[in-house]
Structures are given as structure tokens and as C-alpha cells.
C-alpha positions in Angstrom: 103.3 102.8 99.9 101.1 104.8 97.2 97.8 104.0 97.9 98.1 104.3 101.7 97.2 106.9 104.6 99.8 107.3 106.9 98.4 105.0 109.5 98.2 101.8 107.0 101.8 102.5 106.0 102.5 102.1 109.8 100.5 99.2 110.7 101.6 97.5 107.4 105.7 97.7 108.4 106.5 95.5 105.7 107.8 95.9 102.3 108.4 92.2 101.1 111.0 90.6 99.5 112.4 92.9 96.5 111.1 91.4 93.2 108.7 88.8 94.7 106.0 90.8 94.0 106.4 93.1 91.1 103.7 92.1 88.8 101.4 92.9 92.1 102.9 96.7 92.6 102.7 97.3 88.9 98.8 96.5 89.1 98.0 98.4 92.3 99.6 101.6 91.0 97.7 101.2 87.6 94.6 100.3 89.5 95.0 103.6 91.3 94.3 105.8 87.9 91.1 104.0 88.0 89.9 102.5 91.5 90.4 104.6 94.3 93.0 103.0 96.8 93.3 100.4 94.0 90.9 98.5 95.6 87.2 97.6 95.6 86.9 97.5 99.5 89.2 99.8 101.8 89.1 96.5 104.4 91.8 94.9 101.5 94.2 97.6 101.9 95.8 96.3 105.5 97.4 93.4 104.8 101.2 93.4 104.8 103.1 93.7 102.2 100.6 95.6 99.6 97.0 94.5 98.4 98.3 91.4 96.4 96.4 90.6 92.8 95.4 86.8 91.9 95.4 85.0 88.8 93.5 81.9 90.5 92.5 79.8 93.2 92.1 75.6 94.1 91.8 74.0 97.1 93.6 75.7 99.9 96.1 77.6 97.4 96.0 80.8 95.8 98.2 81.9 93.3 99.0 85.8 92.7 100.4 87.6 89.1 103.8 87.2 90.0 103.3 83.1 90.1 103.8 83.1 94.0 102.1 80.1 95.7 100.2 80.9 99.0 98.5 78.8 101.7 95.7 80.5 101.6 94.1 80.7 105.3 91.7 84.1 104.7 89.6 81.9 102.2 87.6 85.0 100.5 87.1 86.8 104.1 85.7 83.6 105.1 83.6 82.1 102.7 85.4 79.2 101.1 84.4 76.6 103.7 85.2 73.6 101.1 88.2 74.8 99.3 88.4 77.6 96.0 86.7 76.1 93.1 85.4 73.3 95.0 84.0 70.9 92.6 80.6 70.1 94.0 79.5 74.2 93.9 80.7 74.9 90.8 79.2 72.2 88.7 76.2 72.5 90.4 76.5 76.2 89.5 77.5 75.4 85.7 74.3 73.3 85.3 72.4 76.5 85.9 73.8 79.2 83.8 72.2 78.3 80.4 68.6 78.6 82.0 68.8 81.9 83.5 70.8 83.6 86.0 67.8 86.1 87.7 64.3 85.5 87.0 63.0 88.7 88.9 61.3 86.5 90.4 61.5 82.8 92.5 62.5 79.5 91.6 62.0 75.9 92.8 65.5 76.1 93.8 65.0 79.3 96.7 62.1 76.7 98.0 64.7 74.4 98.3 67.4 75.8 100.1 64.8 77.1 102.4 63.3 74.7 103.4 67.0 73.3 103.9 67.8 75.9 106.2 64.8 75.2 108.7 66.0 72.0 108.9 69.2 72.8 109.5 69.5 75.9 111.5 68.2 75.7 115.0 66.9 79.4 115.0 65.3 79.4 111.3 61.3 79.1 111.1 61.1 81.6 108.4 64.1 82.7 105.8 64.9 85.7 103.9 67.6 85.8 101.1 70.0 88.3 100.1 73.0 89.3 98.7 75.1 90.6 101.7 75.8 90.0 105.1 75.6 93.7 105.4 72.1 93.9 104.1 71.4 90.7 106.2 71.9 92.8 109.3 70.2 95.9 108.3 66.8 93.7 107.4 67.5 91.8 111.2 67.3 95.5 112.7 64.2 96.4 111.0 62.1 93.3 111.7 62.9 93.8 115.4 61.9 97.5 115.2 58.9 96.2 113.6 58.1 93.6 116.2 58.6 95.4 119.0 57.8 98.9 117.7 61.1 100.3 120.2 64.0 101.7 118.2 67.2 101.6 120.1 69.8 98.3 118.9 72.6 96.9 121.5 76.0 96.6 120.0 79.6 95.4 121.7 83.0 97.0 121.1 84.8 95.3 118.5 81.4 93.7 116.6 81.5 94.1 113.0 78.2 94.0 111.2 78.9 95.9 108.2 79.9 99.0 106.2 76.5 100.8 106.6 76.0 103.8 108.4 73.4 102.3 111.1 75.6 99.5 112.1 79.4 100.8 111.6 79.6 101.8 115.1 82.7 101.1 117.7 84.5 98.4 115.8 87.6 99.6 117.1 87.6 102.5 118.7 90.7 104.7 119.5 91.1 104.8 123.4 91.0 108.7 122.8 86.9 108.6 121.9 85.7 105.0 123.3 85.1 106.7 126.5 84.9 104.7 130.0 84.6 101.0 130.2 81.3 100.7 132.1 79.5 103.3 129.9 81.2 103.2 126.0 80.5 106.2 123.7 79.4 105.0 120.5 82.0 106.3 118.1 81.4 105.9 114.0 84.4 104.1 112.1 83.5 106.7 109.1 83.5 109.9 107.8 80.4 110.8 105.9 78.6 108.9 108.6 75.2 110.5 109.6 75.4 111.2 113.5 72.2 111.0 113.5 72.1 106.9 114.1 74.1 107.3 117.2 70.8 108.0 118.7 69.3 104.1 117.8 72.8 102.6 119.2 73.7 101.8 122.5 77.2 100.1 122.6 78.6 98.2 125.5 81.5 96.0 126.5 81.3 92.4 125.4 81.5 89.3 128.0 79.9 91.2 131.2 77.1 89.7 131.7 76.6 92.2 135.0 76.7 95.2 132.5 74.6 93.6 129.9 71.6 92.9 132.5 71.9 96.1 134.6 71.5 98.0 131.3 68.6 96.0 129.6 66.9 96.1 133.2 66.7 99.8 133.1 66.5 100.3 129.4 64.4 97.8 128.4 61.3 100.0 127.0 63.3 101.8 124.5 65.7 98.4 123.3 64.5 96.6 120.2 67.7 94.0 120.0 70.7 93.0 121.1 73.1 92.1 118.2 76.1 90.1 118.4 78.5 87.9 117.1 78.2 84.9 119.1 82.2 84.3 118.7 83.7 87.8 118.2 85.4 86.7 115.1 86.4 90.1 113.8 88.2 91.1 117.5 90.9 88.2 118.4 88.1 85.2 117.9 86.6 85.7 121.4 84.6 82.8 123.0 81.4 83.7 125.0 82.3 83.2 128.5 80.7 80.4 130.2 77.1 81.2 130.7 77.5 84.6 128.9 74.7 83.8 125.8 73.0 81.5 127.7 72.3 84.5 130.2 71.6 87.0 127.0 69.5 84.7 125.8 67.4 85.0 129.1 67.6 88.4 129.4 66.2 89.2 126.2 63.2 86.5 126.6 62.3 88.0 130.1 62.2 91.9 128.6 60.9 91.2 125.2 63.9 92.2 123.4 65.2 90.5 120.1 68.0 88.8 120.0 70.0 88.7 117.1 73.1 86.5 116.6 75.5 87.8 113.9 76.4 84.3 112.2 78.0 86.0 108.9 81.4 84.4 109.8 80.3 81.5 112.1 77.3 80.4 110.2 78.0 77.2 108.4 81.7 77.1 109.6 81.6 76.1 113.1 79.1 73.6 112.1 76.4 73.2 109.9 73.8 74.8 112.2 76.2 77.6 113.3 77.5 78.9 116.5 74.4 78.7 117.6 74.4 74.6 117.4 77.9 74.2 118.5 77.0 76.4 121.6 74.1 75.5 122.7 72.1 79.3 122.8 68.9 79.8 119.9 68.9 83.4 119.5 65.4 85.3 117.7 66.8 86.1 114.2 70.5 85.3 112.8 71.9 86.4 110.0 74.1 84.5 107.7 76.3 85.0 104.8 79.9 83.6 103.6 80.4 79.9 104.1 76.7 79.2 102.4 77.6 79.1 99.2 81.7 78.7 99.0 82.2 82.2 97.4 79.3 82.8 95.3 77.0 86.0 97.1 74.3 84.7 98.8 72.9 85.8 102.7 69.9 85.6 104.8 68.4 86.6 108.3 66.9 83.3 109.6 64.9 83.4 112.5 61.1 83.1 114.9 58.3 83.3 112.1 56.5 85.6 114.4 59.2 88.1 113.6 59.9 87.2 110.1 56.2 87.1 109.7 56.7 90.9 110.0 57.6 90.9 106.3 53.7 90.2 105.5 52.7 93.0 108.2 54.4 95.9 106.7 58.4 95.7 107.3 59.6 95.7 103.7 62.6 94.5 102.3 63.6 94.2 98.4 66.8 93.1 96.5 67.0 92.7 93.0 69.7 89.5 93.3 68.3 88.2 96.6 67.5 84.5 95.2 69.7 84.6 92.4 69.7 81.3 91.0 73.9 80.7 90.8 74.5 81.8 94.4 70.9 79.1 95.4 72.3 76.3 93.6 75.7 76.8 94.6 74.4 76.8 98.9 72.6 73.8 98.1 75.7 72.3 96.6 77.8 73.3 99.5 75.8 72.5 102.0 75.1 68.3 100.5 79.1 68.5 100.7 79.0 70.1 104.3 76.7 67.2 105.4 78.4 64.5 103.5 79.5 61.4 105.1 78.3 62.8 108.7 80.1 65.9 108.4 83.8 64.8 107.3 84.0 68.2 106.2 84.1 69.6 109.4 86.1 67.3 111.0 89.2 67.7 108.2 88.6 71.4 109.2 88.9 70.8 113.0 92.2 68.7 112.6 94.3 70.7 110.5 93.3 73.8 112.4 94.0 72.2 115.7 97.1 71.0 114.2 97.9 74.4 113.0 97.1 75.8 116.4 99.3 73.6 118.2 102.4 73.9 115.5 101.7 77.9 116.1 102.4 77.7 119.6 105.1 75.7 119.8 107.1 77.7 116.8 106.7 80.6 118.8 107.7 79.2 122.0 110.9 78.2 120.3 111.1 81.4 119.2 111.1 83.1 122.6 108.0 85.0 121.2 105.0 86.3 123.5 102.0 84.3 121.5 98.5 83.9 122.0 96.3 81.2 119.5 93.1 81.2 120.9 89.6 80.3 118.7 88.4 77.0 117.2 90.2 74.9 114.6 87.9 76.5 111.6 88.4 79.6 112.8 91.2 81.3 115.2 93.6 84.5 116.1 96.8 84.6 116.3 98.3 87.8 118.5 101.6 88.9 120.2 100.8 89.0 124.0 101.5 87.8 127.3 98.0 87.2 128.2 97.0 83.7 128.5 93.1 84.9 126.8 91.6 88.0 125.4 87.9 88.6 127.1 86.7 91.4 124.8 87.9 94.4 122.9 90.1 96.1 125.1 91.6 93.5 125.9 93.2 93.1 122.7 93.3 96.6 122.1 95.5 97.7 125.4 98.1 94.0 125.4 98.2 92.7 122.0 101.3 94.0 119.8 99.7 95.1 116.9 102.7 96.5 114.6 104.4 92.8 115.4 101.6 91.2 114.0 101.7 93.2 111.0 105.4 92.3 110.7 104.4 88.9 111.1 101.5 88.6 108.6 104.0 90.2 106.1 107.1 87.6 106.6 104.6 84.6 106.3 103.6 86.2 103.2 107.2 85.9 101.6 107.3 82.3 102.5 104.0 81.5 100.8 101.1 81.6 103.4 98.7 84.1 103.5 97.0 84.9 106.8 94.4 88.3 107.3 96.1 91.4 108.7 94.0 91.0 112.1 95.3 87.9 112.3 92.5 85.7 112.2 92.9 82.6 110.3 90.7 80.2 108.7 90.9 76.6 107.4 88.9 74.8 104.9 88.0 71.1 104.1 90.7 71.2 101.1 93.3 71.9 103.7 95.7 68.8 104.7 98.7 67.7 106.4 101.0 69.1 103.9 99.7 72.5 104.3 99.8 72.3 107.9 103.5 71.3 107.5 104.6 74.0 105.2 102.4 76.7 107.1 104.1 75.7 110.6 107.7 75.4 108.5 106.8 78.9 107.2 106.2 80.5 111.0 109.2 79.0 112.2 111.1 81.3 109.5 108.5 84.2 110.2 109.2 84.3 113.9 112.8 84.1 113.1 112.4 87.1 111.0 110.9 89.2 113.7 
């Protein structure tokens, strides 16, 4: 367990099958003399049974150092919508690299994928590129500081918008420090954090749409934006409940507060114009990330020109790769393959995830197992529980059996599947019945296991 604090060695509970992946520990304890952790990004250090190493990707497979083949359901974090390597992106990509990678400047290309993207996205009158979801979300807080000159933001338990200090607030939250339900304490996920930003965030529980309006009611001079995933992908892939956005949505019209939906995950998966098509509810900016480009780094806040306008009124916002001309070519590429033949992509995506979903559920009902699969077929969770739905964050926190779902992600690991260590899984268009059949097959011995 080198490379672990005590509390990942707990919540890991898994040591895999002896020999299956020694090519993998040999790398992460040389990677240690050099990388700290052995890693690049702390959030790869959770998932059972140690931070795996890849020799490459295609389709819906991955394949690690050790020559282990996996059914590869965490797709990059999220962003290989089509399938690793997917032909389309990375020819489109190839025709680009022998005229220039970064101009530090614009090309006809960013014109084109804008203009793409106000087609496309319901919100989007203006774009801005960039490299990061992260970034994405701290440019959406400062244009709707800028527009409406108030400083506090809105968060929810259990929304993730990034690493950075202003927005890495209460993503989980022990129940020691997240204080009482009707009134959360923001807590910071970080030491090294500057306490400071607790002042510009106001967190609240997610799904109370009482809570939500009593508090912009009374706060509503000092709130710039509410931000929020629309589908709280990173807690348990929560739905809105009925009439939840919609009523947001008129909250934040009637105060003259922004609303920003965090899209980085649901943006081009759910369907080409978001959650925010598939649901019905425009929010004021969006940001975007991920599934745009199939694994190259590309994001963007999308949103009301008015507020994106703010760009030309003094809100600045730089980026030496925003634009770059690999990641621009490779969206556009993904999304004429998104669109293709009236969105088959999508629909292979909903069918083997709904097939998945179903499989799940009925391998753990033989198994005698307390299981919850809740979500949509691109995207969904997967949790130990007797509920019959998780609401919000403490839900999941106080009846969901964590260290079994570490157990869990680690035994579908030995049989060749690999799934995040929250649980969440997501399909791409490469996905077919074959992998749906060897992932179920590969539960059944999982549940078994546990």
C-alpha cells in the first residue's frame, strides 16, 4: 500500500489477485522516487486494487503493462464519449499536426466549433475556450461577479467543480464538520486552502427546493450565482427532482442571480445539447469540458451574450492553449460523429447502459446483495444500499456501504472490467453486447466474491 494515507488503504480493501498486476506495482513504486503519490492527480489514487498503468486503449478496452484486458467503463474520467482512439477524432487530429499545434493566436477552426456550439447548445449565445473544466468554472464565477457586481456563489454538498481553492468546497464532507442539514458549514476538501474564499461560498443541500428559495429570498443582494451540476454526477448520479431546476431556474430569473449549470460531465454525453436539452431547464452560463473532444483537452463556459459580453467590459480571462488547434479539430470531429446518422451514437450508448443497468440489478439480486443502480444509460452509480433512491449527499453519505463498494470495484477489476472507485460508470458508443455480457458475467463473480 506505499503510496497511500491510511484512509485510502481503508477505503481501497483490496489487494488483487497475486501476480496479475506486477508490472503495475513495479511502476507505481518507481514512480514514487519521482511523482509524488506516483501519480499526476491525487483523484487516481482511490481505485481498488492500486493506481493501474496502461500501455493502450481502443474502443471500450484498455489494456494495462501487465497485458490484462479491461472493460473500460471510467473512459478517461468521462471524456471518451465515442470509444479510445476513435477513428473520426484522431484523423481529423492527424491532419492538423504538420501545420501548427498553437498559433498564439485564432484559427478558422475556433470559429467553427463556435459557431457549432450556438447551434447546438440551448444555453450558448457567446463561447469561451479553454483547457479545463476547472478553469471553465472559475471564468463562469467571474463573469457573474462581473454582471452582477455581488460576490457571494451558491454551491450543494457533494458538487464537484474542480481542484481550485474558490470552488473545492464541501464535496464530501465528514459528518464531523458539515454542520446541520438546513444550514451546511462550508468545509474546504484541502489543506493549503486559503479560508479566506469561505466568505464568497454559501453551500446548501441539493434537491430542496424550499431551502433553495427561502435562502435566495433573503440573500439575494449579496448572491452572484447559483452553480450546479444539473445531474450530481460526482455524488451517486442524482437526478433533479421533478420541478427542482425548473424552480431554480425561476428563482434565479426573478432575483437576478446567474445561474450556472456545471455540464463538465453531462455536457455532450447525455445528449448533444447537454443535460440542459435532455431536461428541459436553460440555465445563464454552462460550462463544458470532457466528452467535446473524446480525450483531447478542450473546455468552455457557454452562455447569455449579455454575460459573456462581460469579456469586452472588463472581466478578463487568458489561457495560453485555450483554442489549441488539436483539441478544436478533434471537438469538431467528435461532435459530426455525435450527430451522425440522427444521433446513433447516443442511442448505442443508452442500450448497452440500460442493458448494463438491468444485468447489474438482477446479478445482485441473485446474489442476495443490497444494490442500488440509479442514473441514465450514459452515465450511472452503482452503490450498496437498501434505499430504493439517493436524493442528495447525505443520503449517500449516511446508507450507502462505502468499504463494500470498494471491495467491489476491486473484484471487477480481477475479472477485467474497470469501473471508478465512486462507483459511477460510464458507457461509450464503442461499447456492445459483448461487453455488456462479459461485464454482467464479471459482476456475477464480483458479487460472489463479496
Amino acid at each position: 500500500m506505499t503510496g497511500l494515507n491510511e484512509d485510502q488503504a481503508r477505503r481501497r480493501g483490496h489487494e488483487g489477485q497475486p501476480g496479475r498486476y506486477r508490472q503495475s506495482q513495479a511502476l507505481f513504486e518507481q514512480a514514487q522516487r519521482f511523482l509524488p503519490a506516483g501519480v499526476s492527480s491525487n483523484f487516481r489514487l482511490g481505485a481498488p486494487p492500486l493506481p493501474l498503468y496502461y500501455r493502450r486503449a481502443e474502443g471500450g478496452h484498455l489494456y494495462d503493462v501487465d497485458g490484462n484486458d479491461y472493460v473500460d467503463y471510467v473512459l478517461g474520467m468521462g471524456p471518451i464519449v465515442l470509444g479510445h482512439a476513435a477513428e473520426g477524432p484522431v484523423r481529423r487530429v492527424e491532419s492538423t499536426l504538420r501545420t501548427g499545434q498553437l498559433f498564439g493566436a485564432q484559427s478558422p477552426l475556433e470559429v467553427e466549433l463556435g459557431e457549432r456550439v450556438c447551434r447546438i447548445v440551448p444555453c450558448a449565445e457567446r463561447v469561451r475556450f479553454t483547457s479545463s473544466g476547472t478553469e471553465a468554472v472559475q471564468l463562469a464565477f467571474r463573469l457573474a461577479r462581473g454582471f452582477t457586481g455581488k460576490r457571494r456563489i451558491v454551491k450543494f454538498e457533494g458538487h464537484y467543480h474542480g481542484w481550485m481553492d474558490s470552488a473545492y468546497v464541501s464535496v464530501n464532507p465528514g459528518e464531523d464538520v458539515r454542520g446541520p442539514y438546513d444550514a451546511p458549514d462550508s468545509v474546504l476538501m484541502s489543506r493549503g486552502q486559503s479560508e479566506s474564499i469561505l466568505q464568497d461560498i454559501l453551500v446548501l443541500p441539493w434537491n430542496n427546493l424550499e431551502l433553495l428559495t427561502r435562502t435566495l429570498e433573503r440573500r439575494a443582494d449579496e448572491i452572484a450565482a447559483v452553480i450546479m451540476e444539473p445531474v450530481n454526477c460526482n455524488t451517486c448520479v442524482i437526478p433533479p427532482r421533478p420541478g427542482y431546476l425548473e424552480g431554480a431556474r425561476e428563482l434565479c430569473t426573478r432575483l437576478g442571480i446567474v445561474l450556472i449549470f456545471d455540464e463538465v460531465i453531462t455536457g455532450f454525453r447525455l445528449a448533444l445539447g447537454g443535460a440542459q436539452e435532455k431536461l428541459g431547464v436553460t440555465p445563464d452560463l454552462a460550462t463544458f469540458a470532457k466528452a467535446i473532444a473524446n480525450g483531447f483537452p478542450l473546455a468552455m463556459v457557454a452562455g447569455r451574450a449579455a454575460i459573456m459580453d462581460q469579456l469586452t467590459q472588463g472581466v478578463v480571462h487568458g489561457g495560453t492553449y485555450n483554442g489549441g488547434v488539436p483539441a478544436v479539430a478533434a471537438a469538431l470531429a467528435t461532435l459530426d460523429a455525435l450527430a451522425q446518422d440522427d444521433g446513433a451514437a447516443y442511442r448505442r450508448m443508452e442500450e448497452a447502459g440500460q442493458a448494463l443497468m438491468a444485468g447489474l440489478r438482477a446479478a445482485a439480486a441473485r446474489a442476495d446483495q443490497p444494490f442500488l443502480v440509479q442514473g441514465f444509460g450514459a452515465v450511472f452509480h452503482t452503490s450498496f444500499t437498501n434505499q430504493r433512491a439517493i436524493h442528495d449527499y447525505r443520503d449517500y453519505a449516511r446508507y450507502t456501504d462505502i468499504p463494500r463498494l470498494q471491495r467491489f470495484v476491486g473484484h471487477l477489476a480481477d475479472e477485467g472490467v474497470r469501473t471508478s472507485a465512486r462507483g459511477t460508470w460510464m458507457t461509450c458508443a464503442a461499447h456492445d453486447g459483448a461487453d455488456v455480457e462479459r461485464t454482467i458475467a464479471a459482476a456475477e463473480g464480483a458479487l460472489r466474491r463479496l
